[in-house]
C-alpha positions, -999 to 999 in steps of 0.1 A, spaced: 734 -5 -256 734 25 -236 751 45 -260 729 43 -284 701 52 -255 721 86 -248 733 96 -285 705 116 -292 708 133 -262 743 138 -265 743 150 -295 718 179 -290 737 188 -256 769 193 -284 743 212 -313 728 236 -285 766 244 -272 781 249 -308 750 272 -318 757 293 -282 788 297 -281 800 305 -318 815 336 -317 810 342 -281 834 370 -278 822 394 -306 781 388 -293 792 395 -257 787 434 -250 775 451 -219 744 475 -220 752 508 -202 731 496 -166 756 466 -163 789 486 -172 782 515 -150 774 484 -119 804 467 -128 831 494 -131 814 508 -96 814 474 -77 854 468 -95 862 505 -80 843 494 -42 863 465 -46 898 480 -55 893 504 -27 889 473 -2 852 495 7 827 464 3 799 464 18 767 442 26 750 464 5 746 467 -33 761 496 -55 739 524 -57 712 532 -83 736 550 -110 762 577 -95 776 580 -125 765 605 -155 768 585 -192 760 605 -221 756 638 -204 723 621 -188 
């Protein structure tokens, strides 16, 4: 009996996940603001320099900007 309750439920929960994550990979990109704040927090982090502090505003120049 309380399958039945929960198979509607259940089965949207499966729809919504099958509709997000179809091809996941190729719809996954970056925008330039979050690959410029992840390479710089990956290069804090390799240098062992983290701080309580966030990475700065944008230190690096993209596309002679």
């Amino acid at each position: 009996m309380k399958m039945k309750k929960y198979f509607p439920l259940f089965f949207l929960v499966a729809l919504f996940l099958f509709v997000r994550l179809y091809n996941f990979p190729e719809n996954l990109n970056f925008g330039t603001d979050q690959g410029m704040g992840m390479l710089e927090i990956y290069n804090l982090y390799q240098q062992k320099k983290i701080t309580l502090i966030s990475q700065t505003g944008s230190s690096m120049t993209v596309h002679g900007r």
